[in-house]
C-alpha positions as a printed Julia matrix, in Angstrom:
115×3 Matrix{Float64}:
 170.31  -16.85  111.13
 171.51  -14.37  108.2
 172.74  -11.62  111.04
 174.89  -14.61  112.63
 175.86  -15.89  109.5
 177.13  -11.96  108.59
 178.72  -11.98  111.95
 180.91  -14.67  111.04
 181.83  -13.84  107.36
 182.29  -10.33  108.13
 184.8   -11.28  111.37
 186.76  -13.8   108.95
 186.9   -11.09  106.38
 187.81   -8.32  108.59
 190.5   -10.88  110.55
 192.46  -11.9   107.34
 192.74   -8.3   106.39
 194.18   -6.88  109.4
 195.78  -10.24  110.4
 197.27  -10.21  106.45
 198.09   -6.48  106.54
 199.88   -6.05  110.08
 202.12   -9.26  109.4
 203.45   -8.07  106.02
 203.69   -4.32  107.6
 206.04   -5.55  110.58
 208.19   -8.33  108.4
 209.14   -5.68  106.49
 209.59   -3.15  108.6
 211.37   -5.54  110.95
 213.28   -7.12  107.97
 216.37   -4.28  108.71
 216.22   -4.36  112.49
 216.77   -7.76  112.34
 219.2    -7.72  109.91
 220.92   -5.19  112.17
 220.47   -7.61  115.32
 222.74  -10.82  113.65
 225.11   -8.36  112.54
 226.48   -9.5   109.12
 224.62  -12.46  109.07
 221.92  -11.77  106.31
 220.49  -15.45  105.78
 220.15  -16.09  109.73
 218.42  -12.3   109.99
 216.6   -12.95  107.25
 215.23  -16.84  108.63
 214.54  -15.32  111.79
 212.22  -12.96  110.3
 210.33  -15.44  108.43
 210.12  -17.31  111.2
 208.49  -14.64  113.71
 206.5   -13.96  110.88
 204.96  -17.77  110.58
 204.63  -17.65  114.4
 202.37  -14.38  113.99
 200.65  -15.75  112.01
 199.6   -19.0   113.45
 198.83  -17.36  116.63
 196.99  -15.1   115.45
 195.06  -17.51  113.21
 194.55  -19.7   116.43
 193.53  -17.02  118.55
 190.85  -16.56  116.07
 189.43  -19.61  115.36
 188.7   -19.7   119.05
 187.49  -16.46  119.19
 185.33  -17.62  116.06
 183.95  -20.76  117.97
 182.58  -18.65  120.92
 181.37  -15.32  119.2
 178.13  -15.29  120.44
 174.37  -14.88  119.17
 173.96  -12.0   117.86
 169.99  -10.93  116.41
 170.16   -7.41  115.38
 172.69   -4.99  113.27
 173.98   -3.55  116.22
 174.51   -6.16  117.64
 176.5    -7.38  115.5
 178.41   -4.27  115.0
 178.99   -4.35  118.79
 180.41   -7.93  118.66
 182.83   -7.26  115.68
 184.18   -4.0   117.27
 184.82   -5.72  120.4
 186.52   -8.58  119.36
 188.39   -6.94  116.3
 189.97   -4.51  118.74
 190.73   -7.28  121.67
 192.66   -8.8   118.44
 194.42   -5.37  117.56
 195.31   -4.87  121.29
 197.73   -9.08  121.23
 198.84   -7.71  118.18
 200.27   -4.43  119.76
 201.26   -6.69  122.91
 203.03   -9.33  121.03
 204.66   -6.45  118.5
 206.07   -4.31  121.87
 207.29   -7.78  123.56
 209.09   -8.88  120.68
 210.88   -5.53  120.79
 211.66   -5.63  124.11
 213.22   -9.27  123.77
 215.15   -8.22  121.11
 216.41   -5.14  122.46
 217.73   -6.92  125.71
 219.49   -9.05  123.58
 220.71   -6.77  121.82
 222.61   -5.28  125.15
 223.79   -8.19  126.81
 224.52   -9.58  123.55
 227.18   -6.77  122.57
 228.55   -6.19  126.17
């Protein structure tokens, strides 16, 4: 019971953190592409970040709350180690695929928006 309990604490734990960190990372880093994208308009650019950031975030935080109800038993260390690494980096790799689509979206808009 105490390794699956770990399991779980240490997957919330590591989740917020990299959940937490990436989001903040990309709004701001995204905060003058945007704000490049609505050309001029600063308060639009500046919406439209917040809002990709709130929709990061609650997929992400949905993705792992299901990931959270099905981790499965786990009775030893490595186990458990096995488990987070696994579904930590399945995590990491949406987060890459929904960061690259994004960019892709917005950079086809960006050229049939400005022909």
């Amino acid at each position: 019971m105490n390794v699956i309990l770990s399991l779980y604490v240490l997957y919330l734990l590591l989740v917020v953190v990299v959940i937490g960190w990436t989001g903040w990372q990309l709004y701001q880093a995204g905060k003058p592409f945007v704000r490049m994208m609505m050309a001029g308009e600063q308060h639009l650019a500046d919406w439209i970040n917040g809002m990709l950031l709130t929709g990061y975030y609650l997929v992400c935080m949905g993705y792992s709350f299901m990931v959270l109800s099905s981790l499965p038993d786990v009775l030893t260390l490595p186990d458990l180690m096995s488990v987070l690494c696994r579904w930590i980096g399945r995590l990491v790799l949406i987060l890459a695929v929904l960061h690259y689509s994004n960019m892709l979206i917005f950079s086809l808009w960006k050229r049939y928006h400005s022909v």
